[in-house]
N, C-alpha and C positions, 0 to 999 in steps of 0.2 A: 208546347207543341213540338213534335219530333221534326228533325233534321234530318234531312233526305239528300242522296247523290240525285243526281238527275237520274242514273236507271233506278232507283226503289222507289222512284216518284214515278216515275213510267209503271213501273209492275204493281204499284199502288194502286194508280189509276186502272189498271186492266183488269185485276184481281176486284176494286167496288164494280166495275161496270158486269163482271161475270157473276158475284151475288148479286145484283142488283137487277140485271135482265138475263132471263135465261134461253132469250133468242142470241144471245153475246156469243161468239165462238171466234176464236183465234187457232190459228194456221200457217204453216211456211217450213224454210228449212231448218231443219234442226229447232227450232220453237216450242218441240212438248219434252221429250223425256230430258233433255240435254239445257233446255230454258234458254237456247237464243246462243249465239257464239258470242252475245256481247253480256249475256246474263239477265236480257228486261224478263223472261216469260219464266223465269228461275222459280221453278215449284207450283207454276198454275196446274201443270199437270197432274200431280199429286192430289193437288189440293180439287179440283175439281174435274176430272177425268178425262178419259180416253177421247170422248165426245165433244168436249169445250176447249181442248189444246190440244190438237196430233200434229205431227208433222207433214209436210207432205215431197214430192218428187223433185228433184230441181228442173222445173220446168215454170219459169215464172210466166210465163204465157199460160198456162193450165191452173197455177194458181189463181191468178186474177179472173179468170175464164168462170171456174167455180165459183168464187166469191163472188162474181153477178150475180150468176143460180141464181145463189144462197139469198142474196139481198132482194132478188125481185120474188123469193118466192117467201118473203117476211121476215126472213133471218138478218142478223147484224153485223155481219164478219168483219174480224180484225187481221186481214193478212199482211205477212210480214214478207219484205223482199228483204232480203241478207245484208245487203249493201245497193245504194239507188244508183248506184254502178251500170247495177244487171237490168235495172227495171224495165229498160229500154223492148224486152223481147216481149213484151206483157203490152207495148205504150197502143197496139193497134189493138187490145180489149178496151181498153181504157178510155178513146177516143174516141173509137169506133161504136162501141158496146155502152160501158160507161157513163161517158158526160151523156150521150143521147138519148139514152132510154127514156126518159119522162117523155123528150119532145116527141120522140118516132112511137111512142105509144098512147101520143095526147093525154099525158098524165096517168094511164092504166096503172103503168108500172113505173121503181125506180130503182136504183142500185144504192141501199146505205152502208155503201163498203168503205172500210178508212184503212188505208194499206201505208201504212208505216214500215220506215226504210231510214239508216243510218246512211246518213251523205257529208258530204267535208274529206278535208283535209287536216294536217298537222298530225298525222301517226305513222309517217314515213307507208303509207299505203299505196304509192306510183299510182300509176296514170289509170289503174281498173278497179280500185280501191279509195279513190277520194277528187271524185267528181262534185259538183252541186250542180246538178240539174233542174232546177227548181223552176227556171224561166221558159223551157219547156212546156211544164200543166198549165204554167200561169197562162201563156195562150191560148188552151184550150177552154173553150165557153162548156159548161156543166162539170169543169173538175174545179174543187177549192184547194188551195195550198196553203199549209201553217207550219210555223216554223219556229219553237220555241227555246229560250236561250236560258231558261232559269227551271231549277226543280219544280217551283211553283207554279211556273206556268205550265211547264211541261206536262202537271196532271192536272190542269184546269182546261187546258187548252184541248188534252184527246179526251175527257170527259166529252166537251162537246160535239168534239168531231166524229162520235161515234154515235152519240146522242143526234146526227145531224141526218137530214133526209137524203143528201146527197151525196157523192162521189168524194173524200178527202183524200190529198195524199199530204202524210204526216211526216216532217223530214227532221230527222232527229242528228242534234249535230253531232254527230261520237268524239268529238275530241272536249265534249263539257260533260260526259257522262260520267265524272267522276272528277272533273272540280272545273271553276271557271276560269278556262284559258284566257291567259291575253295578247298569247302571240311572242311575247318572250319566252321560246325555246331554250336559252341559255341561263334562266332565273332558274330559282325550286318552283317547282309548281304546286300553286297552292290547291286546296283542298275543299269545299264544300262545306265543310263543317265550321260554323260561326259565320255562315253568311246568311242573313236577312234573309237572302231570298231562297234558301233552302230551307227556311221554315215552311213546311208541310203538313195542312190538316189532315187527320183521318178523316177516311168517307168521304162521299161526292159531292164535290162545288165544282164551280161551270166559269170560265172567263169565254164570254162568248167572244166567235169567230169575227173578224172585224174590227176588233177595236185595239187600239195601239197604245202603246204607255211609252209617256214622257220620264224615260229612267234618269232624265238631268236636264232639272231646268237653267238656260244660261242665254245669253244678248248675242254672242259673236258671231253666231255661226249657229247653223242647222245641221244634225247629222244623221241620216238616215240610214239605219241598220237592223240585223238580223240575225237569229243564231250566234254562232261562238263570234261574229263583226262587232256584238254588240259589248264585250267587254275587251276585244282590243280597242275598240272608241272610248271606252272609260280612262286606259291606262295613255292614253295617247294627249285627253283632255287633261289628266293629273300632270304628264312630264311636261306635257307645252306650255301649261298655265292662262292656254286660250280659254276664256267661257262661253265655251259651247253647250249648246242644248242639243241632250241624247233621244232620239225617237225608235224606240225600239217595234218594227211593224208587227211583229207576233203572226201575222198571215199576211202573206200578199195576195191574194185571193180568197176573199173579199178584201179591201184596202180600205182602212181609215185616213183615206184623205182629207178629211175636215179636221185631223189632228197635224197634218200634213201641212197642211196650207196655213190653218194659225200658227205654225212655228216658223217656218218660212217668214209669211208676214212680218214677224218679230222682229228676226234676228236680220234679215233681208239676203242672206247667204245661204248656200248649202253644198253639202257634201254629201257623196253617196258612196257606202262602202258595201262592197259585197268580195267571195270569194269566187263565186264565178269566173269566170273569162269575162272580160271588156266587149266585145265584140257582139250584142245581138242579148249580153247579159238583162235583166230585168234592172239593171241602172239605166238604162235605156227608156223606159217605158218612164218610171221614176221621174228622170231630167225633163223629158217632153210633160208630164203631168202637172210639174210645176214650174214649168215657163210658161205653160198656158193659163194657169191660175194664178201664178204670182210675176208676172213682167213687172209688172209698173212699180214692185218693190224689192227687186232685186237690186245689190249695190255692186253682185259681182259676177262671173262668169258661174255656172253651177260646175262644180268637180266631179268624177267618178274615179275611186280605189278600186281597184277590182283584180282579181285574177291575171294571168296575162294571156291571150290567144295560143295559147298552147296546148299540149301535150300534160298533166299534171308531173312535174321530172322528180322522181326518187332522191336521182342526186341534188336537186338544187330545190329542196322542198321550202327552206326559208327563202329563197328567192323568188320564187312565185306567191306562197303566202303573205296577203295584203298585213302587214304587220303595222304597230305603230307610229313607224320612223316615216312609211308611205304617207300615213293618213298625215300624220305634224306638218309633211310640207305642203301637203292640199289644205290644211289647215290654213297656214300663214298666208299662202298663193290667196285665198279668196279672202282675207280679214288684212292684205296688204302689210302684213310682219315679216314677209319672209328677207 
């Protein structure tokens, strides 16, 4: 089985979905002849032309705008915002337009648009360049959000999200498109290649939207995370020697909370790590979801890692980045080691 970064797992996946349906068409900046500034859409346009990968204007309000068209008028657009930075100028199609269309049209119509967009931090990108917005869609009622942390999911996961009848927005971490960070900046950074979960099938398989994987099972603790969170909670679990259980959500909209709750249950702790901001972040929704479902077996207060209510700062990029050393003392703080 080939080994894949996370972008040749992405352009994997976009390249079977474009022989595979030929309502499939992808679009955005720089996306056809030049393949993406980060490299996912690298030779679709070659490979299948002018028609199936063009670029378009920087106008992500007009892109998303067309990609409804497109979607209510049978097509399956894959648009691409540069960075979920900008997405922002496009979020009143999206909302507006978008999530509603099935209801405001009593099912007539629907929009199967999956607008995938690089978000995070950890590549010195400042404050317009490595936001995660992610707790944003999750709000809105008819957008789904996923978020994937491994090559493998990452071409099972837009397989489906493209495959899917509704609205996705597809948030792709760029600081694991080329190997899995764990948040130590000052290590070598390792690489993709020999890890389990960059083993990657040819051709189309589906990890449908909603369900969540248990990347470590363990007693102490519950950790609830996403994207590149999900392998500085690996590295955080190895240094501390806590056994904790990894829950990796793979989409927060739709949410596998029945994976959610029986780990909870378990371990009777939890922590939630996200790179968000704190404040309004979707560890918010998270803590209240399972205080309401697991009180009576909770042993400790629920924790949240997160971001910090800022600005994302250039200068002090490891200092806002929820790193390892953050999560070890939410760690001990709720398993009473500290």
């Amino acid at each position: 089985m080939p080994t894949m970064t996370m972008l040749q797992a992405l352009n994997s996946a976009l390249a079977d979905k474009l022989a595979d349906d030929p309502d499939v068409l992808i679009f955005g900046q720089d996306v056809g002849y030049f393949g993406g500034v980060f490299r996912v859409t690298d030779g679709l346009q070659s490979r299948f032309g002018l028609e199936r990968c063009f670029d378009a204007p920087i106008s992500e309000g007009g892109i998303i705008a067309a990609a409804i068209g497109m979607g209510a008028y049978g097509l399956r657009p894959v648009p691409e915002i540069q960075f979920a930075d900008y997405i922002l100028p496009a979020f009143d199609q999206l909302v507006s337009e978008a999530a509603r269309l099935r209801y405001r049209s009593a099912g007539e119509f629907w929009a199967p648009l999956t607008v995938r967009s690089p978000y995070g931090g950890g590549i010195f990108g400042g404050q317009t360049h490595s936001q995660s917005p992610e707790a944003i869609f999750a709000h809105i009622t008819g957008l789904k959000t996923v978020i994937p942390s491994t090559p493998y999911d990452a071409k099972g996961l837009l397989i489906s999200a493209i495959e899917d009848d509704d609205p996705v927005i597809f948030l792709e971490p760029k600081r694991l498109y080329n190997g899995p960070f764990d948040g130590r900046h000052d290590r070598p950074v390792p690489t993709w290649q020999g890890n389990p979960a960059a083993e990657v099938p040819e051709g189309l398989y589906r990890i449908p939207l909603g369900t969540a994987a248990c990347v470590r099972e363990g007693e102490a603790a519950t950790i609830l995370a996403y994207g590149t969170m999900v392998h500085v909670a690996l590295a955080a679990i190895e240094e501390s020697g806590i056994d904790a259980e990894l829950v990796d959500l793979r989409s927060i909209v739709p949410l596998d909370i029945d994976t959610i709750v029986a780990s909870v249950k378990k371990t009777g702790r939890c922590v939630i790590l996200h790179e968000a901001s704190r404040f309004g972040g979707f560890g918010g929704e998270l803590s209240a979801l399972v205080q309401e479902r697991c009180f009576y077996h909770l042993e400790a207060p629920i924790e949240r890692v997160c971001g910090w209510d800022t600005p994302y700062p250039h200068a002090f990029e490891w200092d806002y980045f929820p790193g390892p050393d953050r999560l070890i003392k939410a760690l001990r703080r709720v398993t009473g080691t500290d």
